[in-house]
N, C-alpha and C positions, 0 to 999 in steps of 0.2 A: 413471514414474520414481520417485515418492514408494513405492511399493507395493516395486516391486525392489530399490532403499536397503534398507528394512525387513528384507526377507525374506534379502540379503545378510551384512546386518548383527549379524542375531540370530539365524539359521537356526531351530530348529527350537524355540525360546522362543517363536516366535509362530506362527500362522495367521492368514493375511489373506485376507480374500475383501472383493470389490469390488461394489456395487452399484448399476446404472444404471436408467434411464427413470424419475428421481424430475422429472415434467414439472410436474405439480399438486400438491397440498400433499396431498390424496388416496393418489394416488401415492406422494409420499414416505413417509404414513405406514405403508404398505401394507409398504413394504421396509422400514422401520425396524424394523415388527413382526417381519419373517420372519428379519433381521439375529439380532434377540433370541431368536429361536427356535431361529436356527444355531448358538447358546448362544456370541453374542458378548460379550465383556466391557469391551469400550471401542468406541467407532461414532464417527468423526470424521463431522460432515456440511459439504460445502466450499464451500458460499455462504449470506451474508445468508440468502436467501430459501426455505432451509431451517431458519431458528430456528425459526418457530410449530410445524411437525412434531415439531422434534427436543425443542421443551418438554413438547407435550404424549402424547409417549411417552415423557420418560424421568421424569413425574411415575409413571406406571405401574410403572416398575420401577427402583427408587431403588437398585440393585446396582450396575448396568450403568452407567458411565462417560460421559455423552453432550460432544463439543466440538464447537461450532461456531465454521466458519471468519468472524468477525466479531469487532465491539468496542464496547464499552459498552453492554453489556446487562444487564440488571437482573434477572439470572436465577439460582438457587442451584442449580437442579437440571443446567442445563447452561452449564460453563465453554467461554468466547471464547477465540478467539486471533485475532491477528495481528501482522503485521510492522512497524516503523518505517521502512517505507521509506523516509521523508524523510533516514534516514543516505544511503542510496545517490544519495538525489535532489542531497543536498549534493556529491556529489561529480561527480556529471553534471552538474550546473548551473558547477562549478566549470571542467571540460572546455569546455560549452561559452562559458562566455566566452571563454577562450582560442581558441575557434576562432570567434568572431562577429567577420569583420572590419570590418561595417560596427555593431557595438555594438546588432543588434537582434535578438534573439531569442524565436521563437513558444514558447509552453507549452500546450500541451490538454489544458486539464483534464480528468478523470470524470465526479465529482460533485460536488453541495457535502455531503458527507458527513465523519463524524468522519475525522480525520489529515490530511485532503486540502490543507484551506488550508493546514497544517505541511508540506506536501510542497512545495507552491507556495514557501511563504515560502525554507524551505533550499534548493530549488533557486535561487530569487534570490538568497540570500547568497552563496550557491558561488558563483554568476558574476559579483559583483562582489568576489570575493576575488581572479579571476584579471583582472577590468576593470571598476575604478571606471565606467566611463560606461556601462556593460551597464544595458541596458532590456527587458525581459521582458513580451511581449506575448499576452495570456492569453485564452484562448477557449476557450468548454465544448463537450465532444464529446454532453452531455446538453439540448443547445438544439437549435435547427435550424441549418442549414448545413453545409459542411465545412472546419473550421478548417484543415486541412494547405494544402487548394488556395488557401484565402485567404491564408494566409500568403505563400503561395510568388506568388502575382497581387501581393501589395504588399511583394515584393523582399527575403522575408526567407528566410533560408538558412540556419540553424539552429532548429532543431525539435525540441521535447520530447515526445512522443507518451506513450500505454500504457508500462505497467510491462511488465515480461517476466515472464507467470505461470509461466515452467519454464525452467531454465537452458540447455536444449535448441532456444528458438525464435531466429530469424531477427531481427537486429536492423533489421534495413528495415519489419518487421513491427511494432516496438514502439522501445521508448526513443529517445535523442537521437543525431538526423541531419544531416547537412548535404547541402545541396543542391549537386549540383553544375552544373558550367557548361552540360553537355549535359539537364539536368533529373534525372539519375542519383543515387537517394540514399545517400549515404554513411555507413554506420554508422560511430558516437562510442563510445558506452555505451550500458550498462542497467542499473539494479539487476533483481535478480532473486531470485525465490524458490528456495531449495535446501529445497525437499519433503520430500524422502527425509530431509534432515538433523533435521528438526522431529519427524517422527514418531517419527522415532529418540528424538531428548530425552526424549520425550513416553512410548513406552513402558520406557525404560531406570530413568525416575524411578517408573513404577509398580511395574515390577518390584523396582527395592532397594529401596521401600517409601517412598521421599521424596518420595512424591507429598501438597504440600501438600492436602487435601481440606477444603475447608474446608466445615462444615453447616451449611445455614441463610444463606450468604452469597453474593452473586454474587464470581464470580472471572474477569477479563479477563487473559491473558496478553497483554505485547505484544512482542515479541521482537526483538530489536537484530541489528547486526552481528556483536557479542563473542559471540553463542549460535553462531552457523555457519549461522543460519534464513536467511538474507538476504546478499546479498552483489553486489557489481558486475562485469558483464562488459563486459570492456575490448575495443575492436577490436582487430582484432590489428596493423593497419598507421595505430594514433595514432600523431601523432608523439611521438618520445622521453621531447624533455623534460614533455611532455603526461601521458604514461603515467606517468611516475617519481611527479611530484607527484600523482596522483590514487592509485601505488599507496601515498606515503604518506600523502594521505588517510587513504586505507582502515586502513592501521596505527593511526594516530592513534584514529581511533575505534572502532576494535574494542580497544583498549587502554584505553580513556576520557581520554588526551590531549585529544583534540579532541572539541569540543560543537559544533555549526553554530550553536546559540542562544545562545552563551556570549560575547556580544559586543555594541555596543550597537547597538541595534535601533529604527530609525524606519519608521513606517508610513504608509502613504496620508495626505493631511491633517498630517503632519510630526507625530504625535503620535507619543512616545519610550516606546514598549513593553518597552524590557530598558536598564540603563543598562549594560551591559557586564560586572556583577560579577555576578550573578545566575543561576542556571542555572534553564530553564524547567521546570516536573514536568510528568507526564504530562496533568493535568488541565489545564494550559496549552495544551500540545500538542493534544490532544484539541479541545477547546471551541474550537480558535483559529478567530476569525472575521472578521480583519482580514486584510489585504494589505500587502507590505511596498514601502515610498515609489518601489523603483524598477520597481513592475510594475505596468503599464496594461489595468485591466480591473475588473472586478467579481464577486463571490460573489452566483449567480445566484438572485435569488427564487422560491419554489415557481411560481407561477404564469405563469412564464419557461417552464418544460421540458416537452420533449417529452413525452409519455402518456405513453412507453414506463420514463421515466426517472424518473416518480413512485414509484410503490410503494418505488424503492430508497432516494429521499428522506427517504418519510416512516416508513421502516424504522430512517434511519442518518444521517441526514440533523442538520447540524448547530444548525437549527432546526425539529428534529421535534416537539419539542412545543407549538410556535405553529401550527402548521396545523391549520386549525380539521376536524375527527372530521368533518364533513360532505363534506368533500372529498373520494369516494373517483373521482376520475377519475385 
């Protein structure tokens, strides 16, 4: 989708070619080279767990453009990005209080990784902007167990799952659902990434020449609603008045009217995080590592998660630099 946008959009300003089987870091760097040899001049690489590759080829060829699909990295030679999903989560979280009849709602988390509590938290605000008594019941898809089926064994029928990585997938597959009577799940929303729309930004500012570059510095893009990177898919059979208020959500803060954190803010323990006048920065955002008073659960310790769910931990993880270097299980 992202590749076709591009190639759509700027027709013959650009050549893209795509590169797969980056399975080992090996791998990756093997294609990264051959990329640079295609005589590429920008190389997106689109997970975490392609940063150590993509730093250390593009210390080799400081021409070539390198981003990785990630945030808060401490890298000059290869610029992050990502998205602020938490705008879209604010507004799913808002849907589904409206639709929790019985005021309980599951959330499954990822990881405890940077943005993620900030996803958690505005999806809690959303749904108590549409019902004060909305209670937000939180379980990591990075533990053992499977939060969906446990939700649904202790009677709750609204569920917050995965993000939608392509504005093309199935919402019974990802975002917020409600269960219905026959067990049948009914798509809400989703935020969702618009690909195609980012690589666009992203080549358009190279090309006019406004591409901030800054040397010598790390540079994190993180990319809102108002850019076009991101954005919410609405069911198409919500009810009405449901849809209206969520499409003006979505106005509100693609405009900067509306902040989900611009309000006052108590956490787990009744400790008052924002008094209402205050807007959070990104370093807030980021770093957050609290819960907010109306969600029942906890931000899971390394030593909680499954094998499989470390390395991304201790990549992105919002307390990666307290686990102790001898941990590599």
């Amino acid at each position: 989708m992202g590749r076709k946008h591009l190639e759509d959009a700027l027709g013959n300003a650009v050549t893209v070619r795509s590169y797969f089987g980056a399975d080992t870091a090996a791998q990756a760097e093997a294609l990264l080279e051959q990329a640079v040899a295609d005589g590429a001049e920008v190389i997106f690489t689109t997970t975490p767990q392609l940063v150590a590759p993509s730093l250390k080829v593009s210390i080799r060829y400081p021409k070539v453009r390198f981003l990785n699909c990630s945030i808060h990295m401490p890298y000059s030679t290869v610029r992050t990005y990502y998205s602020r999903i938490y705008e879209g989560k604010f507004i799913t979280g808002a849907i589904a209080g409206a639709m929790a009849d019985n005021n309980r709602i599951g959330y499954v988390g990822s990881y405890p990784i940077f943005g993620v509590p900030a996803s958690i938290n505005a999806f809690a605000l959303g749904a108590q902007l549409t019902n004060p008594r909305a209670q937000i019941e939180l379980k990591w898809s990075c533990m053992p167990g499977n939060p969906t089926q446990e939700f649904i064994r202790d009677g709750i029928r609204v569920i917050s799952n995965r993000d939608t990585p392509a504005e093309d997938k199935l919402h019974t597959e990802y975002g917020t659902y409600y269960i219905g009577g026959s067990g049948e799940f009914i798509p809400l929303g989703s935020p969702c990434w618009i690909w195609g729309k980012f690589y666009e930004n992203v080549i358009r500012a190279i090309l006019s020449g406004t591409w901030d570059d800054i040397h010598g510095q790390a540079v994190n893009d993180w990319w809102g609603m108002s850019s076009g990177v991101i954005d919410v898919k609405l069911a198409d059979d919500l009810p009405e008045g449901i849809k209206n208020l969520a499409l003006y959500l979505r106005s509100g803060i693609k405009n900067g009217t509306i902040d989900p954190f611009r309000r006052k803010i108590v956490a787990q323990g009744g400790v008052v995080k924002n008094d209402g006048i205050r807007t959070l920065g990104a370093e807030d955002l980021l770093h957050m590592d609290w819960l907010c008073e109306n969600v029942h659960g906890a931000i899971p310790a390394y030593d909680e998660l499954l094998p499989i769910s470390k390395p991304t931990v201790r990549l992105l993880g919002i307390y990666r630099d307290t686990i102790p270097a001898d941990d590599v299980t």
